[in-house]
C-alpha positions in Angstrom: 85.9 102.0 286.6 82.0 100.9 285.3 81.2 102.5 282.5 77.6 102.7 281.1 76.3 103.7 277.9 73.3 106.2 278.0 71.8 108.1 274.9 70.7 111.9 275.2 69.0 114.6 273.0 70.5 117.7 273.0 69.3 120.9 271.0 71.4 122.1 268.0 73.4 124.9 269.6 74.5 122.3 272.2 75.5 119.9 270.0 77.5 122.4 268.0 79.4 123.4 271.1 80.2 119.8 272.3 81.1 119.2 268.3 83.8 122.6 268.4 85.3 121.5 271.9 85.9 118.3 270.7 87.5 119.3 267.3 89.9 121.8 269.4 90.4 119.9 272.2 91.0 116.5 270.1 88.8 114.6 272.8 85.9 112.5 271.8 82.7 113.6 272.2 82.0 111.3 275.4 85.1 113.0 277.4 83.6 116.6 276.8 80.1 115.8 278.1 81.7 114.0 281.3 84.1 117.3 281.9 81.0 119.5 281.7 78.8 117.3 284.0 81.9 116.6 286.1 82.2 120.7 286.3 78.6 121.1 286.6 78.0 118.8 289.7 81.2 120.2 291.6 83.5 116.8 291.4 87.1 118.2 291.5 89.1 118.2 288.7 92.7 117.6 289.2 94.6 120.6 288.0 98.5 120.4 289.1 100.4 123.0 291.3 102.7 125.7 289.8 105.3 123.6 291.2 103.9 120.2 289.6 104.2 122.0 286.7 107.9 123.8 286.8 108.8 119.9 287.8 107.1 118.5 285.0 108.6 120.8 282.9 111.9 120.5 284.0 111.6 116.9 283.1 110.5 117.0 279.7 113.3 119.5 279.1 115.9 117.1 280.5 114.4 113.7 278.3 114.3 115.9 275.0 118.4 116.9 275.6 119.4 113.7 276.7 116.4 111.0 276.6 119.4 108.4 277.7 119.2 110.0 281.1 115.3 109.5 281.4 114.2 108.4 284.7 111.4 106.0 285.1 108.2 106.9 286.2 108.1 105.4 289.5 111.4 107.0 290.3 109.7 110.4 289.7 106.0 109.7 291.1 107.7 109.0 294.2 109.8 111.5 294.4 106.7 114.0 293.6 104.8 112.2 296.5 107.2 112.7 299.0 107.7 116.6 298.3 103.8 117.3 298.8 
């Protein structure tokens, strides 16, 4: 992906809340001003199913009681593609 560099001005109050989201949300400064013009314009976010979730989940449970049994990636990306 192209990236550019731009510089903005931005009144106090804004600044302050793109300064606490970033503290919180431990994302630099650049990732919260792309979320909020990516919300403001409409461009979908990605935000994963109930079931992505559980499945995630479920997976991070089963690598913390037995990370020897950890399946790659690739093994699990497809298997998540093929139930959608």
């Amino acid at each position: 992906m192209a990236v550019r560099k731009v510089a903005i001005t931005l009144p106090e109050e804004l600044f302050e809340i793109v300064e606490r989201a970033k503290a919180v949300e431990h994302r630099t400064r650049s990732e919260v001003i792309q979320e909020a013009l990516r919300t403001h314009f409409g461009e979908a976010i990605y935000v994963p199913t109930g079931e992505e979730q559980r499945m995630l989940v479920a997976a991070l449970d089963e690598a913390m009681q037995d990370p020897g049994r950890s399946r790659d990636w690739g093994q699990v990306r497809a298997q998540l593609h093929a139930e959608l």
